[in-house]
Backbone as a printed PyTorch tensor [residue, N CA C, xyz], in Angstrom:
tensor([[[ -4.7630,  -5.6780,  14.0330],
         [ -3.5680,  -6.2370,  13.4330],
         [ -3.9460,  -7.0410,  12.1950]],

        [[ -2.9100,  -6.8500,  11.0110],
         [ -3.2230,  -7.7500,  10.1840],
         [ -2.4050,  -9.0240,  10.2070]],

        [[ -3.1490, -10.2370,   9.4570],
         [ -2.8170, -11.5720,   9.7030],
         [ -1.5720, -11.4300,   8.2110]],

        [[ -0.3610, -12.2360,   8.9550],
         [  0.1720, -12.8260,   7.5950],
         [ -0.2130, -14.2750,   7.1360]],

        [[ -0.3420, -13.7080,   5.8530],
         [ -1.2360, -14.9830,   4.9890],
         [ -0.2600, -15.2630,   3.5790]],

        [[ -0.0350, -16.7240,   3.4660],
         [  0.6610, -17.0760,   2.0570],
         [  2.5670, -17.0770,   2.2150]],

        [[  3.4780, -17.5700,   1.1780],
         [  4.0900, -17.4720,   1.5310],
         [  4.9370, -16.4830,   1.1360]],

        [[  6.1090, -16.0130,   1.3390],
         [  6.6870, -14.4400,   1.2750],
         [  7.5070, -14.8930,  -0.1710]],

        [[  7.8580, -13.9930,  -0.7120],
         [  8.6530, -13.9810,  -2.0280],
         [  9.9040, -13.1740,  -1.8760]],

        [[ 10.5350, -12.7040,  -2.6250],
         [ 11.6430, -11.8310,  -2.5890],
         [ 12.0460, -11.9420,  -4.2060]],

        [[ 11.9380, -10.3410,  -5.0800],
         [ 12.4560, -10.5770,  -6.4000],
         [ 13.6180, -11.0040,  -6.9590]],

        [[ 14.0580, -11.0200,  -8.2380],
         [ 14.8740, -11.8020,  -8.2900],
         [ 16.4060, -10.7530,  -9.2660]],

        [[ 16.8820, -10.5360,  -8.9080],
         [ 18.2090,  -9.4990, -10.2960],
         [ 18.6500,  -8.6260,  -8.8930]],

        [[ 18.3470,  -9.1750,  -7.4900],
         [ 19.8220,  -8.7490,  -6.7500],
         [ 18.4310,  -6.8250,  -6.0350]],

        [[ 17.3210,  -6.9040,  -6.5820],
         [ 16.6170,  -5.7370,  -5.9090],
         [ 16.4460,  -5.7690,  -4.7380]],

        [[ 16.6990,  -5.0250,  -4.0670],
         [ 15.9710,  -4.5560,  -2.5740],
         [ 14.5730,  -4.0560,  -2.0490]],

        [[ 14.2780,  -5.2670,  -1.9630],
         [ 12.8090,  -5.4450,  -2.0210],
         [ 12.2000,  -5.9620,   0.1460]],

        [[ 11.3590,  -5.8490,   0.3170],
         [ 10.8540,  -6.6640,   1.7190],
         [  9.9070,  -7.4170,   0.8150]],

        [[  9.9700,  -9.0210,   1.7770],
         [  9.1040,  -9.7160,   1.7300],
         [  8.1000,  -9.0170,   1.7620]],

        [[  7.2160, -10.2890,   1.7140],
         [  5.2790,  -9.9690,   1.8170],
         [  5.3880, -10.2990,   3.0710]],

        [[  5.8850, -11.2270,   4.5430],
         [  5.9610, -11.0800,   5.9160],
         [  6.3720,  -9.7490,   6.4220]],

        [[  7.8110,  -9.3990,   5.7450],
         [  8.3970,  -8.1770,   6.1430],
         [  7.3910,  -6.6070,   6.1210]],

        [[  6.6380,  -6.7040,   5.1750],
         [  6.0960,  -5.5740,   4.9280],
         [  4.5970,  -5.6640,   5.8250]],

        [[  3.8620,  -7.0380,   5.9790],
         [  3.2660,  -6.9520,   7.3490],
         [  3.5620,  -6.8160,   8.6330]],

        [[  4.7780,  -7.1010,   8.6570],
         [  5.3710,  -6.9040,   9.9650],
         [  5.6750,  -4.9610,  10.0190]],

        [[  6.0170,  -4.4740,   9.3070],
         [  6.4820,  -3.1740,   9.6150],
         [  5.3000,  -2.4600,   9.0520]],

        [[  4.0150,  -2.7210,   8.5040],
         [  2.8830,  -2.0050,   8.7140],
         [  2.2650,  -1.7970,  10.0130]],

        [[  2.4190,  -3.4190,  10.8070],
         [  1.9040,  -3.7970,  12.0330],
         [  2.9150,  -3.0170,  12.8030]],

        [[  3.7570,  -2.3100,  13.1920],
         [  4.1320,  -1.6180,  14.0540],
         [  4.5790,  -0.5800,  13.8250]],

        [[  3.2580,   0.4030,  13.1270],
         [  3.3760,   1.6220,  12.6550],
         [  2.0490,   2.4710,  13.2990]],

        [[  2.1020,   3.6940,  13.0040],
         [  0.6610,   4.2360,  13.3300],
         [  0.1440,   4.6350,  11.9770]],

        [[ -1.3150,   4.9130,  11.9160],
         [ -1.8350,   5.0230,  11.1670],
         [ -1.1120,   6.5660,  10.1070]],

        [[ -0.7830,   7.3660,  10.3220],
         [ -0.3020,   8.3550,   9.6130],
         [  1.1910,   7.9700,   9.4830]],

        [[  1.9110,   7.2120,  10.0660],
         [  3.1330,   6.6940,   9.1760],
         [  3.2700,   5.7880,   8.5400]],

        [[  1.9390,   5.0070,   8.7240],
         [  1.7180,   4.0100,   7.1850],
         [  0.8570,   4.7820,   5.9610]],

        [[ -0.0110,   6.0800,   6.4790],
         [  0.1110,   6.8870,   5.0380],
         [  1.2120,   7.3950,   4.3230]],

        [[  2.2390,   8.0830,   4.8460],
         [  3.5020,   8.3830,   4.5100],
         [  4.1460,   7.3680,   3.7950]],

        [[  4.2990,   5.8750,   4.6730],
         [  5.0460,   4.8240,   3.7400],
         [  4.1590,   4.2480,   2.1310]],

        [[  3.0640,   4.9440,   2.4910],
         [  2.1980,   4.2340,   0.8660],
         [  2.4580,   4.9240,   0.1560]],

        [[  2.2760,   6.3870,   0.2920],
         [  2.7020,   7.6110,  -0.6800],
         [  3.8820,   7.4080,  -0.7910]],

        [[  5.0030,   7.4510,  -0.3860],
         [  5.9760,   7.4460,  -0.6380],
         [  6.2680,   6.1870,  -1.7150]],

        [[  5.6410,   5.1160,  -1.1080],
         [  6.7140,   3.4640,  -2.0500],
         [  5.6080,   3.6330,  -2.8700]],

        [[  4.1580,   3.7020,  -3.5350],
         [  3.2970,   3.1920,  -4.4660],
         [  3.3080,   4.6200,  -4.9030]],

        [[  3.0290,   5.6190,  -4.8590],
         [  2.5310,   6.9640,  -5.9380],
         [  3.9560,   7.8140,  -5.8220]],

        [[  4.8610,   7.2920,  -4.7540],
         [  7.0410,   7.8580,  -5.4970],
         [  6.4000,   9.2990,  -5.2820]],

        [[  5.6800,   9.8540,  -3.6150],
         [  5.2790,  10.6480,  -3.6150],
         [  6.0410,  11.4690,  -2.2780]],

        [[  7.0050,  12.5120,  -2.5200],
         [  8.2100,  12.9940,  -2.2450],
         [  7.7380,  14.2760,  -1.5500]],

        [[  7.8560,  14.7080,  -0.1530],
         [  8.0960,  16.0560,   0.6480],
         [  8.9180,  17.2700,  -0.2110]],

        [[  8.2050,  18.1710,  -0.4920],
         [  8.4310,  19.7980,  -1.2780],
         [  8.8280,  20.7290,  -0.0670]],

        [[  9.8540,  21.4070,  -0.3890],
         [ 10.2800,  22.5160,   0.5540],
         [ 10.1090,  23.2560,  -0.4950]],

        [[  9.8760,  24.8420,   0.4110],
         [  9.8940,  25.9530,  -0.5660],
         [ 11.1220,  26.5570,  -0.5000]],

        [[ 10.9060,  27.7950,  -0.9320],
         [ 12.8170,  28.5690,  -0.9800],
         [ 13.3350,  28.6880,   0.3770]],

        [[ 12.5530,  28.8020,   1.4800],
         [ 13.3180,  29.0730,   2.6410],
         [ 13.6950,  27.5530,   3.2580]],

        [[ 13.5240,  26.4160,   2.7410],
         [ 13.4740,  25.3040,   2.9870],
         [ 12.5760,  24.6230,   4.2730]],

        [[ 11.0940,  25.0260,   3.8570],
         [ 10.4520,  24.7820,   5.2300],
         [  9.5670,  23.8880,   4.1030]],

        [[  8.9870,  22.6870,   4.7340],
         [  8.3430,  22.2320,   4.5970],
         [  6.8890,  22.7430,   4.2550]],

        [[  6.8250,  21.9970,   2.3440],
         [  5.9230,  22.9270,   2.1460],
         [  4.6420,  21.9110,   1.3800]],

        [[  5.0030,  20.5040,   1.7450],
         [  3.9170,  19.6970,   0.9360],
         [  4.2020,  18.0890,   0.4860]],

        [[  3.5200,  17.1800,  -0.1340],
         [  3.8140,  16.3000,  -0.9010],
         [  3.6420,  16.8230,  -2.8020]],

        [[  4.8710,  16.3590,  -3.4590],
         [  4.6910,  16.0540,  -4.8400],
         [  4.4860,  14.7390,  -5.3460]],

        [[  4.1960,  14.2010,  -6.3270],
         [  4.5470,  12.9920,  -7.2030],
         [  4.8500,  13.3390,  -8.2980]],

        [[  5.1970,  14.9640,  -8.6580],
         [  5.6150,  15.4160, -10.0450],
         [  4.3110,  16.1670, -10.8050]],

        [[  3.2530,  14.9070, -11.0280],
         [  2.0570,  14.9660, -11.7060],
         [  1.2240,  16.0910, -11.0030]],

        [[  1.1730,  15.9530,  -9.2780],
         [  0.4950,  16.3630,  -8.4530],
         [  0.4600,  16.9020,  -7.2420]],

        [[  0.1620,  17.9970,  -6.6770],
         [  0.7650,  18.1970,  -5.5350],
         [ -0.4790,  18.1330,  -4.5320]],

        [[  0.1460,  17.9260,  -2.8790],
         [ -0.6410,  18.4180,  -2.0570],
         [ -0.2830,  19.2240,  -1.1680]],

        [[ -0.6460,  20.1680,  -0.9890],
         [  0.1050,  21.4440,  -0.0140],
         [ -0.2110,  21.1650,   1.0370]],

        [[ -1.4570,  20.7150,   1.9950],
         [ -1.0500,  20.4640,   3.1690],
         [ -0.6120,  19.1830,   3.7690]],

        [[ -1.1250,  18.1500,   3.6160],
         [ -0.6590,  16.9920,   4.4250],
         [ -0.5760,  15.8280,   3.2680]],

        [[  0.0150,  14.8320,   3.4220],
         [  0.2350,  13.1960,   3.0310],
         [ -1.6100,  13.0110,   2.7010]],

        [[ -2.0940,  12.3580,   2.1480],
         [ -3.4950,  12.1150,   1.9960],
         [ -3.7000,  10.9520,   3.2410]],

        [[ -4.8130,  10.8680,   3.7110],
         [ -5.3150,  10.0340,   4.7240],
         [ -5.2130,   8.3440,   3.9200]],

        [[ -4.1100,   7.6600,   2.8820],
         [ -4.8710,   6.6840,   2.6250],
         [ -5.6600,   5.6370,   3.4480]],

        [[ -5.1300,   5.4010,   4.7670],
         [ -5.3260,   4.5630,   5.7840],
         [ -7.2410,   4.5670,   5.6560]],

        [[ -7.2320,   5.5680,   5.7650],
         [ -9.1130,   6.3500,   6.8280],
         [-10.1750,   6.5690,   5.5510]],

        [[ -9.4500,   6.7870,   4.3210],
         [-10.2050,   7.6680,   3.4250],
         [-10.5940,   6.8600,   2.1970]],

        [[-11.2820,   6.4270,   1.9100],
         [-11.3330,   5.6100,   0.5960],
         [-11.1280,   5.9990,  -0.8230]],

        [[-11.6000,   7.5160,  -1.0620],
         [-11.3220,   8.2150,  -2.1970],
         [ -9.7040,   7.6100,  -2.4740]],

        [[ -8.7860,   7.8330,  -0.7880],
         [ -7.3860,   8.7030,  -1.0790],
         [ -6.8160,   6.8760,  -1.4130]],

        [[ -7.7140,   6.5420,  -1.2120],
         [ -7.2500,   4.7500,  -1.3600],
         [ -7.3060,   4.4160,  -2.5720]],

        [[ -8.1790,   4.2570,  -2.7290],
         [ -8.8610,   4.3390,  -4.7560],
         [ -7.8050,   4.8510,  -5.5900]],

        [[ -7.2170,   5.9600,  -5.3060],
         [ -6.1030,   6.2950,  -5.9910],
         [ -4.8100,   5.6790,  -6.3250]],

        [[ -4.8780,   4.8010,  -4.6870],
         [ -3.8630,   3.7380,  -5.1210],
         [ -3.9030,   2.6170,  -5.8800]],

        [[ -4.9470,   2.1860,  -5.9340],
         [ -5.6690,   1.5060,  -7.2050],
         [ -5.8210,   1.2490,  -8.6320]],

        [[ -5.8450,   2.8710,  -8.6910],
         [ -5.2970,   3.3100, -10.3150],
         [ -3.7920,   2.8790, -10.8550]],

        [[ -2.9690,   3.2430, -10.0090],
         [ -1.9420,   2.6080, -10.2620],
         [ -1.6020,   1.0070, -10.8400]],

        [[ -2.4710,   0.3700,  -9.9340],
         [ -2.1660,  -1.1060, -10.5330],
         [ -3.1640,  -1.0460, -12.3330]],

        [[ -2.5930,  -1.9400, -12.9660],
         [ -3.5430,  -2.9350, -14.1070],
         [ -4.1660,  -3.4560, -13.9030]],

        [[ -4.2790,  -4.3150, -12.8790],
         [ -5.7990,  -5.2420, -12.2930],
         [ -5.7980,  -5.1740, -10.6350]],

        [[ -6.7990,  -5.2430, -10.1950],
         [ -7.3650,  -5.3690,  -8.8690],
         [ -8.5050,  -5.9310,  -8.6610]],

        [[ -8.6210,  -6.2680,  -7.3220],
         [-10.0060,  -7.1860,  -7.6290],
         [ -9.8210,  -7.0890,  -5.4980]],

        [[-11.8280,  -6.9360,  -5.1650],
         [-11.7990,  -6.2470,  -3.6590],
         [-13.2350,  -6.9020,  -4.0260]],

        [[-12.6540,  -8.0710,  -2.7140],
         [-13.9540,  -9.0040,  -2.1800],
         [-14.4790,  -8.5360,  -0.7620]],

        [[-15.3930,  -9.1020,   0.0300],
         [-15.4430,  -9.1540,   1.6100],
         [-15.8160,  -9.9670,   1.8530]],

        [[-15.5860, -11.0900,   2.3250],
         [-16.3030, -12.2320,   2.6270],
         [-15.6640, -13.1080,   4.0980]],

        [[-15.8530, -14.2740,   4.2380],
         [-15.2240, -15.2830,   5.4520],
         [-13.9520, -15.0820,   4.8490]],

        [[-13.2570, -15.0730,   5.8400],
         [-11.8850, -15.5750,   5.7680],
         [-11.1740, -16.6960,   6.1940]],

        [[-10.5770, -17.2670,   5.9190],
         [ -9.3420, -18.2160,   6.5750],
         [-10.4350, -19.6970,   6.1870]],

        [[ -9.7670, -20.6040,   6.6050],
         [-10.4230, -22.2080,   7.0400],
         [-11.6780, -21.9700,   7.7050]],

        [[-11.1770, -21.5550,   9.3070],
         [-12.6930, -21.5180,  10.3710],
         [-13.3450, -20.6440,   9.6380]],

        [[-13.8410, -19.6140,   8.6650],
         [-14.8090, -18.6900,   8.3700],
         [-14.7550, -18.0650,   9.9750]],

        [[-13.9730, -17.7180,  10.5030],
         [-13.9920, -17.0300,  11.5260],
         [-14.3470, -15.6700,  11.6030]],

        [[-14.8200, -15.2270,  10.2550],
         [-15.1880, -13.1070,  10.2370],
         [-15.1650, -12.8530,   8.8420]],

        [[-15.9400, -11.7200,   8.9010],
         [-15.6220, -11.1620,   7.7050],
         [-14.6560, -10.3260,   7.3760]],

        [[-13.6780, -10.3790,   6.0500],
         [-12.2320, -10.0170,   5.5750],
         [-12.6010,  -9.2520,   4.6740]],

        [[-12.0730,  -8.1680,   4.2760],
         [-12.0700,  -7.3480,   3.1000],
         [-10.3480,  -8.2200,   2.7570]],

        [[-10.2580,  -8.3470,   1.2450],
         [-10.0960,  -9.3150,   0.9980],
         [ -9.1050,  -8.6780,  -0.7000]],

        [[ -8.1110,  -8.0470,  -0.9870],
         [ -7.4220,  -7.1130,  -1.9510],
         [ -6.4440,  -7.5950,  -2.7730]],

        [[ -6.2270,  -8.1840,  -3.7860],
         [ -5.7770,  -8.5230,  -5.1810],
         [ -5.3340,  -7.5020,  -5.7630]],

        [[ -3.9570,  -7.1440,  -6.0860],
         [ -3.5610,  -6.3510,  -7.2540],
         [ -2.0770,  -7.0370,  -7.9690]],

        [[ -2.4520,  -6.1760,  -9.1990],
         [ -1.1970,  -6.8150,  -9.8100],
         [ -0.8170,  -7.7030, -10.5220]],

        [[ -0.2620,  -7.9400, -11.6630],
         [ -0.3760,  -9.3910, -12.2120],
         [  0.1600, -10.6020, -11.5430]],

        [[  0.7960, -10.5110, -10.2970],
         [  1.4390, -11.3160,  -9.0400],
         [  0.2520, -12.0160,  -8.3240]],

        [[ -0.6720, -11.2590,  -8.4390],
         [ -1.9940, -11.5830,  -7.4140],
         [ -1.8300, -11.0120,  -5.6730]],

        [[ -0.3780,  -9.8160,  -5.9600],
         [ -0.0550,  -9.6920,  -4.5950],
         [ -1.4160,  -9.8080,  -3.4360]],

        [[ -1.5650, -10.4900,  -2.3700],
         [ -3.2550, -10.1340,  -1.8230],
         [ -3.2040,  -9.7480,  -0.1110]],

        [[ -4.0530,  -8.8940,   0.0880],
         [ -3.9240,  -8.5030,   1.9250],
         [ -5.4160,  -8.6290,   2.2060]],

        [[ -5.3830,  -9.0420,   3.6740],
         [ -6.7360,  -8.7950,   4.2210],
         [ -6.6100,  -7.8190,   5.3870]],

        [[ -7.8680,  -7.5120,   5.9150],
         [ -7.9540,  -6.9510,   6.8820],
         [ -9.5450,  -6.3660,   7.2110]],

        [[-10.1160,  -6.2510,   8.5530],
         [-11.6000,  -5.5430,   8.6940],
         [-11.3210,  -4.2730,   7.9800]],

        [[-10.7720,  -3.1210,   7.7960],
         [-10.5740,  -1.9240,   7.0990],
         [-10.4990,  -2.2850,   5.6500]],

        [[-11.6160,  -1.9580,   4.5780],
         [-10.9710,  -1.9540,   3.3480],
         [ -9.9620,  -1.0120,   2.8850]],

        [[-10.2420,   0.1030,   3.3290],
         [ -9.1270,   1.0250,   2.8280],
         [ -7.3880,   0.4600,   3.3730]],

        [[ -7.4900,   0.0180,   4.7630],
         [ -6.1190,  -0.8630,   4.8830],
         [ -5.8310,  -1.8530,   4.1560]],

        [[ -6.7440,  -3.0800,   3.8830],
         [ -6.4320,  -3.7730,   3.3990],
         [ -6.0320,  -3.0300,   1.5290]],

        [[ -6.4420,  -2.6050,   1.0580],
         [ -5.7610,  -1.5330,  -0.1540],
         [ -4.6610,  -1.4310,   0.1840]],

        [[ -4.4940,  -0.3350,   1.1210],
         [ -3.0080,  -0.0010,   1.1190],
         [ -2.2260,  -0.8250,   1.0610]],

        [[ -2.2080,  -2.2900,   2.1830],
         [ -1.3280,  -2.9580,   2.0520],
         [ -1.7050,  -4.2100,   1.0350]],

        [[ -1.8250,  -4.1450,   0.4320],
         [ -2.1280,  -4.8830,  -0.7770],
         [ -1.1970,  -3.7900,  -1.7140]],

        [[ -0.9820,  -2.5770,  -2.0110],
         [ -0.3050,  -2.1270,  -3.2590],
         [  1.0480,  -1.8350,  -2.0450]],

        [[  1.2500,  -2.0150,  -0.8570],
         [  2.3040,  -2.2260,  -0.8760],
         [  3.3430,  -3.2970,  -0.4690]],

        [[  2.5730,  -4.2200,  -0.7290],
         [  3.1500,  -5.7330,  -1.0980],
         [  3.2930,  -5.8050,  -2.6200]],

        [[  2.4420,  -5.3800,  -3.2890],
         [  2.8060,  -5.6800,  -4.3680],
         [  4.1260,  -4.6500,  -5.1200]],

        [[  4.1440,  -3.0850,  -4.3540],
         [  4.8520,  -2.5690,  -5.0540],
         [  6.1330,  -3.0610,  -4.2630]],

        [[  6.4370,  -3.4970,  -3.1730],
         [  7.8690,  -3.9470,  -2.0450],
         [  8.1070,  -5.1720,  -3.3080]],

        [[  7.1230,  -6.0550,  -3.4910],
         [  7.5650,  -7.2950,  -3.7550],
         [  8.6120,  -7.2680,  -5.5270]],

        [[  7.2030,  -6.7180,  -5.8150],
         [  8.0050,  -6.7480,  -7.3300],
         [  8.6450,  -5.3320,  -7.6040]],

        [[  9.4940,  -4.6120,  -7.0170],
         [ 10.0350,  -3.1670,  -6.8940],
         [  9.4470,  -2.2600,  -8.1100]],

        [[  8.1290,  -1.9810,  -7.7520],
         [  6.9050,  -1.1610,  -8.3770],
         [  6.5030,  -2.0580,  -9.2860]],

        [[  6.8760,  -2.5600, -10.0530],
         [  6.5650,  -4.1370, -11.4070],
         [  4.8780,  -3.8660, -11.2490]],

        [[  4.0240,  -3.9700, -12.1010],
         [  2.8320,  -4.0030, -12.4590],
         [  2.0060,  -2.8180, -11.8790]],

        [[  2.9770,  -1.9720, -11.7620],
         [  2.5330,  -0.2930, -11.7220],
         [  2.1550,   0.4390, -12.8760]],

        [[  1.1640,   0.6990, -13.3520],
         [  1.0450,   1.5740, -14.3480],
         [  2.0730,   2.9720, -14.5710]],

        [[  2.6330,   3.0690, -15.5110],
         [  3.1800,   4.5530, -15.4570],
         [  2.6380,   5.4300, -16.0090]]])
């Protein structure tokens, strides 16, 4: 499980956005392949392709396709990294975490917000790091 850390925001011109609690909370009671789905989808606006008979035939983002599955971001670091590109700045420590230094945290910064997540998984802590930052500021410091 990941810890919520800091306090939650919500943008501001009336967007429909989740907190930075909200979006730990509904990572934390997901499985690992429907929090790949929710990253592709909210950070790379990466959309299910049917073909002519309308069967399910892939992910697009326009730019790119993948014909068989959602990419592993959760498991895979390549497919993580990618989410990365997206932001303008990032920055991926590992060190103690919290007050007690109770463990070591992979430790994820993106964004000009400083949106930040921890977690033992770096590739999780990525994910949810670009999707706090893309929930919070409704994509805002996304490269296009």
């Amino acid at each position: 499980m990941l810890k919520q850390q800091n306090p939650s925001r919500r943008p501001e011109g009336g967007k429909t956005a989740m907190t930075r609690d909200e979006v730990i909370a509904k990572w934390n009671s997901m499985q690992p392949r429907e929090r790949d789905a929710w990253v592709g989808e909210t950070v790379l606006n990466m959309k299910p392709e049917y073909n002519e008979n309308l069967n399910w035939h892939g992910w697009t983002t326009g730019e790119r396709r993948w014909s068989s599955s959602i990419p592993n971001f959760t498991k895979d670091i390549s497919a993580a990294w990618e989410l990365l590109k997206k932001f303008k700045t990032y920055q991926i420590t590992y060190s103690e975490s919290g007050f007690s230094h109770s463990g070591m945290k992979y430790r994820v910064i993106v964004g000009r917000n400083q949106d930040v997540a921890y977690s033992d998984i770096e590739t999780e802590a990525i994910c949810l790091a670009a999707l706090i930052a893309a929930q919070g500021e409704g994509i805002e410091g996304i490269e296009e």
